[in-house]
C-alpha positions as CSV (number, residue, x, y, z in Angstrom):
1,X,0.0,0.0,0.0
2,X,0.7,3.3,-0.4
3,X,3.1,4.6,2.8
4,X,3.9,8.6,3.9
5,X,6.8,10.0,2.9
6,X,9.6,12.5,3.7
7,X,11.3,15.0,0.9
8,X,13.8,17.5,1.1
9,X,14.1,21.3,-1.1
10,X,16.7,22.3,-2.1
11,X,16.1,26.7,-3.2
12,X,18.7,28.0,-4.8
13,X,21.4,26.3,-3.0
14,X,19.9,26.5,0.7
15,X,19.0,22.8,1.8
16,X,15.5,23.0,3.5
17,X,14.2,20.9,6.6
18,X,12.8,17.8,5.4
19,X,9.1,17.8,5.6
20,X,7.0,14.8,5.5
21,X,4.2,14.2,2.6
22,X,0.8,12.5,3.9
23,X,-0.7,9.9,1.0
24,X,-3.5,9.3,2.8
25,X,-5.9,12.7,2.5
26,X,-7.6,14.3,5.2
27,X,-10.5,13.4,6.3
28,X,-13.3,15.5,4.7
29,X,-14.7,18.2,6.0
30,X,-18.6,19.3,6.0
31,X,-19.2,21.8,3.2
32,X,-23.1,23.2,4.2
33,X,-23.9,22.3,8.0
34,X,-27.7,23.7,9.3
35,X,-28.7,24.4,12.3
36,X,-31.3,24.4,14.2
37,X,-33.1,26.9,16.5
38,X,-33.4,25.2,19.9
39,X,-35.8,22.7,20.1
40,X,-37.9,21.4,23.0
41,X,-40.6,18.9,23.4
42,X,-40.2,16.4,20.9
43,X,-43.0,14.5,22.7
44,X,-45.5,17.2,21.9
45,X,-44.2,17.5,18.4
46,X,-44.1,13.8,17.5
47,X,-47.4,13.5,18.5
48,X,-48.8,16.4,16.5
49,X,-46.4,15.9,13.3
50,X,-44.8,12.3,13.4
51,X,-41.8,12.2,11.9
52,X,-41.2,15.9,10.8
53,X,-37.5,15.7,12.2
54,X,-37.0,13.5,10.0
55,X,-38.3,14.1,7.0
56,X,-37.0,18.0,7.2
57,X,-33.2,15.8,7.6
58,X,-33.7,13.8,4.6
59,X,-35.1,16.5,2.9
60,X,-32.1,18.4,3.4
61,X,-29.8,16.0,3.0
62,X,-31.3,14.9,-0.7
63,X,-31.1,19.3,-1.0
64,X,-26.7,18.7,-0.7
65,X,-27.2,19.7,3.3
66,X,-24.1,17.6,4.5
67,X,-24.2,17.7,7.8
68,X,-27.0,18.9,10.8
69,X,-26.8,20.9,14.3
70,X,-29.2,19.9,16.7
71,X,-29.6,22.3,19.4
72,X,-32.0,20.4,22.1
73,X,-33.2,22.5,25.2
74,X,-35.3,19.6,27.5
75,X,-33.2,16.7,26.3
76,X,-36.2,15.7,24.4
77,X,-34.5,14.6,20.9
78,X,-32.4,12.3,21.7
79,X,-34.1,9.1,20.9
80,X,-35.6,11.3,17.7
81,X,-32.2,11.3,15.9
82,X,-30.9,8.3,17.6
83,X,-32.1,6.8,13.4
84,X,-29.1,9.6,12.2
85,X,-25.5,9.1,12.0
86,X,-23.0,11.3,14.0
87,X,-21.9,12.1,10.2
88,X,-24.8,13.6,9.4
89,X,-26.3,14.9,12.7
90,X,-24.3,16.5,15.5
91,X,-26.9,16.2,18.5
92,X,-26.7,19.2,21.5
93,X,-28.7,18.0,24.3
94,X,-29.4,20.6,27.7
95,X,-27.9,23.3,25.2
96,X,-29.3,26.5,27.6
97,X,-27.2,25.1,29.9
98,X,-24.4,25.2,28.5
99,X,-24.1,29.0,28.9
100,X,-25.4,29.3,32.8
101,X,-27.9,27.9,35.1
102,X,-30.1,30.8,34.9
103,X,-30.6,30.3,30.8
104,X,-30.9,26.4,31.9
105,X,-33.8,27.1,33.9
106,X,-35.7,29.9,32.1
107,X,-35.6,27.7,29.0
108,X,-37.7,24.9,31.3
């Protein structure tokens, strides 16, 4: 297979550190990513659209969306996106929290 390498410049006379040469290419990185407002109550919303979190995802993935931010503020999502690869969907449960206790519980 095909191994990493090391090569060495040489500019106009002036031998350069080596530097070493990857073969293997970076891993990609996400070209369009969405995100969504904060959600809360995925109970509530299940029950009065079933399965609109998912069909807006595969929606927007068919659209070229490559990759998905979930902000969650009750923890309510989880099992909603648990269908989703981490690939696809990066999942932020308690997100109020995350700034102070105060947004935490106001957002309750």
């Amino acid at each position: 297979g095909l191994q990493d390498f090391s090569i060495q410049l040489r500019v106009s006379g002036v031998v350069l550190q080596p530097f070493k040469l990857c073969v293997n290419p970076p891993k990609p990185r996400h070209r369009i990513v969405a995100c969504s407002q904060p959600l809360f109550g995925a109970g509530t919303l299940q029950a009065k659209e079933p399965n609109l979190v998912h069909d807006w995802i595969n929606y927007h993935l068919n659209l070229g969306i490559d990759h998905f931010q979930i902000y969650d503020l009750d923890n309510t999502f989880a099992e909603v996106l648990r269908p989703f690869s981490s690939e696809n969907v990066s999942y932020v449960p308690w997100f109020a929290g995350r700034f102070s206790v105060k947004f935490h519980i106001a957002s309750q």
